[in-house]
C-alpha positions in Angstrom: 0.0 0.0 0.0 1.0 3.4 -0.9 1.1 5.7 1.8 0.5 9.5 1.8 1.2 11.9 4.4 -1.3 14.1 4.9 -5.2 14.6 4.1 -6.9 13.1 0.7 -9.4 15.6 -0.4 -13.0 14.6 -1.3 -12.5 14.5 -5.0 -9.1 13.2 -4.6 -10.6 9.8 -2.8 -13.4 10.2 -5.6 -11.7 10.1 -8.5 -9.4 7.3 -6.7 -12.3 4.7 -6.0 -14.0 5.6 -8.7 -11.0 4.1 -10.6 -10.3 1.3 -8.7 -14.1 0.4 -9.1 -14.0 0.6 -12.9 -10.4 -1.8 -13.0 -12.0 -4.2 -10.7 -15.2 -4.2 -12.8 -13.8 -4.5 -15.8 -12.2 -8.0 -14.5 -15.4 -9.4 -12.6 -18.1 -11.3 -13.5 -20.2 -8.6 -12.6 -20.5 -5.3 -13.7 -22.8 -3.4 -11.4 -20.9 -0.1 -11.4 -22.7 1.1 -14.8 -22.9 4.7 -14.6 -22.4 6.3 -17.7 -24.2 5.4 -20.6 -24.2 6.7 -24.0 -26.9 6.0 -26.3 -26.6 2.7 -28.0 -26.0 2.8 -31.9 -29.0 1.4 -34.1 -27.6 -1.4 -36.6 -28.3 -2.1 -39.6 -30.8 -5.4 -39.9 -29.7 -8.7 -42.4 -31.4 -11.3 -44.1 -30.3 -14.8 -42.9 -29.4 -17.1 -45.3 -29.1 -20.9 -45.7 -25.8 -22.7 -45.2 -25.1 -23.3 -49.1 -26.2 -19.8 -50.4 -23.6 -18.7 -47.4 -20.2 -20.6 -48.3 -19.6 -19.0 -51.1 -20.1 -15.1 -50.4 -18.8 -15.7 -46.8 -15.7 -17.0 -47.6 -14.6 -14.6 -50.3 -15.4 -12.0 -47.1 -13.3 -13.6 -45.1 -10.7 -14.0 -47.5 -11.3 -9.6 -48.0 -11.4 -9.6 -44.4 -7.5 -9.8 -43.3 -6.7 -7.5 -41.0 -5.2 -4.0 -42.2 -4.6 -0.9 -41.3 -4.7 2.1 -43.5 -2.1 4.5 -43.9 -2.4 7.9 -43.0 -5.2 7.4 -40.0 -3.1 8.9 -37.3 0.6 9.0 -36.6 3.2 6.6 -37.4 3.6 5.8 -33.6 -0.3 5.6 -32.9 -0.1 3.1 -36.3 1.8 0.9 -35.1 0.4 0.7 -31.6 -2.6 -0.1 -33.1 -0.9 -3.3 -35.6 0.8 -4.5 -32.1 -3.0 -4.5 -30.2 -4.5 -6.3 -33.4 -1.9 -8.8 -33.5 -2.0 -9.3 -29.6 -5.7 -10.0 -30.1 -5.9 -11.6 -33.2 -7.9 -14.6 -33.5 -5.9 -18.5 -34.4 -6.8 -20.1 -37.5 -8.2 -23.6 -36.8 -8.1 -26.6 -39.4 -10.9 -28.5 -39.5 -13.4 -26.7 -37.2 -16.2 -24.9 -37.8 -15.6 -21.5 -38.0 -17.9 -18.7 -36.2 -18.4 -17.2 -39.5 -20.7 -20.4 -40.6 -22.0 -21.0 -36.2 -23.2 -17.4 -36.2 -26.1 -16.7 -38.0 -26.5 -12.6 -37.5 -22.8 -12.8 -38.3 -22.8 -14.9 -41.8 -26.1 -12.8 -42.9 -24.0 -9.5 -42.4 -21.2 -11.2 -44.7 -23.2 -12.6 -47.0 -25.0 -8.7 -47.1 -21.7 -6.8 -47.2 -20.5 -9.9 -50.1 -23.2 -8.7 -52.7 -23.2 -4.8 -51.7 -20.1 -3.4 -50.1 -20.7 -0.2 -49.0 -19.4 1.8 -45.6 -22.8 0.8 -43.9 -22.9 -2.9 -44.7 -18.8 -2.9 -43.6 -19.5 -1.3 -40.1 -22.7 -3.8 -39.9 -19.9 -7.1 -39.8 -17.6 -5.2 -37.9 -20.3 -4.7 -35.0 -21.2 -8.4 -35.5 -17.5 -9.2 -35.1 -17.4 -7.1 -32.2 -20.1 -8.5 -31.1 -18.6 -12.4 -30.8 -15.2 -10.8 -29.4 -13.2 -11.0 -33.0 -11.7 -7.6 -32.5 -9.1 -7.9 -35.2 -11.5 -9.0 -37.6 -13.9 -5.6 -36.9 -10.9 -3.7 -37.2 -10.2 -4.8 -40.6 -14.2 -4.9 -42.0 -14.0 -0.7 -40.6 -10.7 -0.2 -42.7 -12.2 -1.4 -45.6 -14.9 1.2 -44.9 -12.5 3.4 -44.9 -11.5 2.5 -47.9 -14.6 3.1 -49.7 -15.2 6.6 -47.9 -12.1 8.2 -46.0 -14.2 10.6 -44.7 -17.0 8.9 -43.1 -17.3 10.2 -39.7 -19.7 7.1 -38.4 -17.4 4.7 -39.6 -14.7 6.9 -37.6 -17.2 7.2 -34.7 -17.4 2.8 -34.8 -13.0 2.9 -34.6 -13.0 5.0 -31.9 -15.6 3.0 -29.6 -14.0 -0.2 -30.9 -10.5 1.5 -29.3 -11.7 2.6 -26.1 -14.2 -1.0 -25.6 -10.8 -2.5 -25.8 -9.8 -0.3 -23.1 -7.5 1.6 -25.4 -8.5 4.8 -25.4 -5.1 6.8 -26.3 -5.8 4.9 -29.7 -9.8 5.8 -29.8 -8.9 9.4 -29.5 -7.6 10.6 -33.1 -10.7 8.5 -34.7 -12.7 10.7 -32.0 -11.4 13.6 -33.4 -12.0 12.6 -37.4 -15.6 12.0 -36.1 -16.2 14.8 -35.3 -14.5 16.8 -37.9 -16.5 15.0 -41.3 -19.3 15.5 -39.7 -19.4 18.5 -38.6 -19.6 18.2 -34.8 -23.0 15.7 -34.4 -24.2 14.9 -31.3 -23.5 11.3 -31.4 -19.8 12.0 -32.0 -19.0 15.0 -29.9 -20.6 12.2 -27.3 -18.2 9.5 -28.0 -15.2 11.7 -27.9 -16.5 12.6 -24.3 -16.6 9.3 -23.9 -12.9 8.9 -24.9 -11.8 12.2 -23.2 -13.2 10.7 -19.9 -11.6 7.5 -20.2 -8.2 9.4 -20.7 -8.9 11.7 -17.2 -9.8 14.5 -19.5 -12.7 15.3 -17.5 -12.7 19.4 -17.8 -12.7 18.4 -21.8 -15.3 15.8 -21.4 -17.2 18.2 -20.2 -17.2 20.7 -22.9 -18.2 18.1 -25.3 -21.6 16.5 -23.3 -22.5 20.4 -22.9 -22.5 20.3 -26.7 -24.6 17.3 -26.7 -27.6 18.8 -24.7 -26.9 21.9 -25.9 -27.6 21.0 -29.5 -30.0 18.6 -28.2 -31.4 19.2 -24.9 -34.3 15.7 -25.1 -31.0 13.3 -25.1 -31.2 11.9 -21.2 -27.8 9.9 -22.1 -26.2 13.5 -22.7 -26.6 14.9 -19.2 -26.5 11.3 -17.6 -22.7 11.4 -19.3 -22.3 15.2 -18.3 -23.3 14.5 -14.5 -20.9 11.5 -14.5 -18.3 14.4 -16.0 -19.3 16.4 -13.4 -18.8 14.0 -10.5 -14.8 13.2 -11.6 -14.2 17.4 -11.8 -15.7 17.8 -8.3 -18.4 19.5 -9.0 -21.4 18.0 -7.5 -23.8 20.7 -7.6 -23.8 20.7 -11.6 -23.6 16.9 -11.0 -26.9 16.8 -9.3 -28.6 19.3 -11.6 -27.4 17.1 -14.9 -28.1 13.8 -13.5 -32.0 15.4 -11.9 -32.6 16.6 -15.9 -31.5 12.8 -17.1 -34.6 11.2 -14.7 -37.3 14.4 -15.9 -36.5 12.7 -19.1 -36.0 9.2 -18.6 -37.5 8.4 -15.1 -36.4 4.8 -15.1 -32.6 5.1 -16.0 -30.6 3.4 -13.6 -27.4 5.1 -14.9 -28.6 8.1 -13.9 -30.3 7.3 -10.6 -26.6 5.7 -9.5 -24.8 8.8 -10.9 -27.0 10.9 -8.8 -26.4 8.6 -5.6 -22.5 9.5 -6.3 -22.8 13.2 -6.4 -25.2 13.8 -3.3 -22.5 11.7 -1.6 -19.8 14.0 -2.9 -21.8 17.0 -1.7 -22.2 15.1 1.8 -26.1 14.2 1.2 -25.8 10.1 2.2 -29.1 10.1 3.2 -30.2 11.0 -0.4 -27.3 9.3 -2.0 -28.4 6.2 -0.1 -32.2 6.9 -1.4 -30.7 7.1 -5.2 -28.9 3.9 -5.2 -31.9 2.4 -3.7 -34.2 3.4 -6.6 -31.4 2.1 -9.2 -31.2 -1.4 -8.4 -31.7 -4.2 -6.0 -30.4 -3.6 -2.6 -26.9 -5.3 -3.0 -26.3 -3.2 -5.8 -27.6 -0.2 -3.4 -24.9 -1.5 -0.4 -22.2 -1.5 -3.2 -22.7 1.7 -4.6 -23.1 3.4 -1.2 -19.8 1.5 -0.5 -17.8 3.6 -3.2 -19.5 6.9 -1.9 -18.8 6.5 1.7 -15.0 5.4 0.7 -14.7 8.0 -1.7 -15.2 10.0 1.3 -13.4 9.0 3.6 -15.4 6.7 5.2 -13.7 3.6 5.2 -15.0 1.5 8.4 -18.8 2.1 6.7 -17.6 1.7 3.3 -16.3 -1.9 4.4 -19.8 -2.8 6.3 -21.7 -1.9 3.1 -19.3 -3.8 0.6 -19.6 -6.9 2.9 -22.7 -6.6 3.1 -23.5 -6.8 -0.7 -20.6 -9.6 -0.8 -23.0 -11.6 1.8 -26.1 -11.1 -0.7 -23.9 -12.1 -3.9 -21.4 -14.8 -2.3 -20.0 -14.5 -6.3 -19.5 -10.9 -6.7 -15.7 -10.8 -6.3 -15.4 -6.9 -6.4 -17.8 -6.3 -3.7 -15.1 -8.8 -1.8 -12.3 -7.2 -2.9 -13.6 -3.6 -1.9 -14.2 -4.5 1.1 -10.9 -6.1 2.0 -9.6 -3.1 0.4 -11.7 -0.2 2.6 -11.2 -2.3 6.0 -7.0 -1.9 5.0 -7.6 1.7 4.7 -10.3 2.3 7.5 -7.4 0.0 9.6 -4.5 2.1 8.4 -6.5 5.2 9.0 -7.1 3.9 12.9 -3.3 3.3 13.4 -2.6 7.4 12.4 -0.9 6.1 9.0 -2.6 6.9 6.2 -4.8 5.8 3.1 -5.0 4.7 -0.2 
């Protein structure tokens, strides 16, 4: 344990748990920390096809398929960062196996669709399939390809730079971010995915600018301010936090995100009486005990913080993070006690 010497700051422990709670979610079998929420991209639908009118169109796709990446998107640097992450996760050929391409219906009728019209749309429509059964490399090269047909299509940008940051790898998502929104002339749905992006890098002041955009240009969209009070939250403010995340339930009174966001900021402002009443109406009561968990120890209130993750633990025997957080905030409310320090 890293040990500080002298007092953490509210937002300090904030932004601190709220990171260790998104790495230990990322790795658990359950991800019940879902606070921001972007709204989900419509895709295109396919006609299904039989196995024999398949072969032949699908494996001509896959043959097209290969992984590349197209010169000039980005620097040489991000380029080749990029070649390393596709090869890292690229999928094995296997003799004599059936291959997901034939398994997967949704998946062969977007190849067989893309086969006998390529177009930008159709390309991004097997890339999100891909994506879809975990074949990143394979997604990758169906977008460059759409690329190929129109350099300067800002959704098929928008699909690289969410396939980037997905991964994890937002430093990569964030020049695609930025192409998004250029060709098309600063949308809503792109300025929101580079927020997305810029938030995932700890670019929260920029991240803020852009979801401002969003429900400025279009004030109905309840994932906007949902993403701007989550914004909000890791720059400390949670007065404009509360406000954003309020406007996201007028809108959409049964979004979870929201009602969890708004559980986080009225415990940054000191309110755990109506941060506990939030997290209630977002989820079940484990859920309610977890979340409270990450408010009260991004507060400094580890003892509590380690009574309400074991007491989600002792709802959800499985849920490994709420085990791990809880070891983790009864080491800090410990250390804490013995006039060391935390974190």
């Amino acid at each position: 344990m890293t040990v500080f010497k002298g007092p953490v700051t509210h937002v300090g422990r904030l932004a601190l748990w709220l990171a260790l709670a998104t790495a230990v979610s990322g790795c658990g079998a359950h991800r019940h920390t879902d606070m921001r929420v972007e709204r989900p991209e419509a895709s295109p639908t396919n006609t299904a096809a039989t196995p024999a009118e398949a072969a032949a169109p699908v494996a001509s796709a896959k043959a097209a398929a290969a992984p590349t990446v197209a010169g000039g998107n980005g620097s040489l640097e991000t380029f080749m960062t990029k070649v390393r992450e596709l090869s890292v996760r690229a999928r094995p050929e296997k003799a004599n196996a059936q291959t997901i391409e034939m398994s997967d219906p949704r998946l062969r009728a977007a190849l067989i669709a893309s086969a006998a019209a390529p177009s930008p749309e159709s390309l991004r429509a097997v890339a999100a399939e891909y994506l879809r059964v975990g074949v990143l490399d394979r997604a990758h090269g169906f977008l460059e390809r759409a690329l190929q047909l129109h350099s300067g299509d800002p959704l098929t940008y928008d699909a690289m730079a969410r396939l980037w940051r997905d991964e994890g790898l937002p430093h990569l998502a964030l020049g695609d971010a930025y192409r998004a929104v250029h060709y098309s002339r600063g949308s809503v749905s792109t300025r929101n995915t580079l927020g997305t992006v810029l938030q995932a890098l700890g670019r929260n002041r920029e991240a803020v600018v852009e979801f401002a955009a969003v429900v400025a240009k279009q004030p109905d969209a309840a994932y906007g301010w949902n993403n701007l009070c989550y914004a909000s939250i890791a720059n400390g403010k949670p007065v404009e936090a509360t406000e954003a995340c309020r406007q996201a339930l007028r809108l959409a009174p049964d979004f979870a995100a929201a009602q969890n966001n708004l559980g986080l900021a009225r415990a940054q402002a000191g309110d755990y009486t109506g941060a506990a009443a939030a997290f209630r109406l977002a989820g079940s009561s484990p859920r309610a005990d977890f979340n409270m968990g990450l408010a009260q120890a991004a507060t400094g209130q580890y003892a509590e913080a380690a009574s309400a993750f074991e007491r989600a633990h002792r709802a959800v025997p499985q849920w490994q993070d709420a085990a791990l957080l809880a070891w983790q905030a009864g080491r800090a409310s410990r250390a804490v006690a013995e006039g060391s320090v935390i974190e």
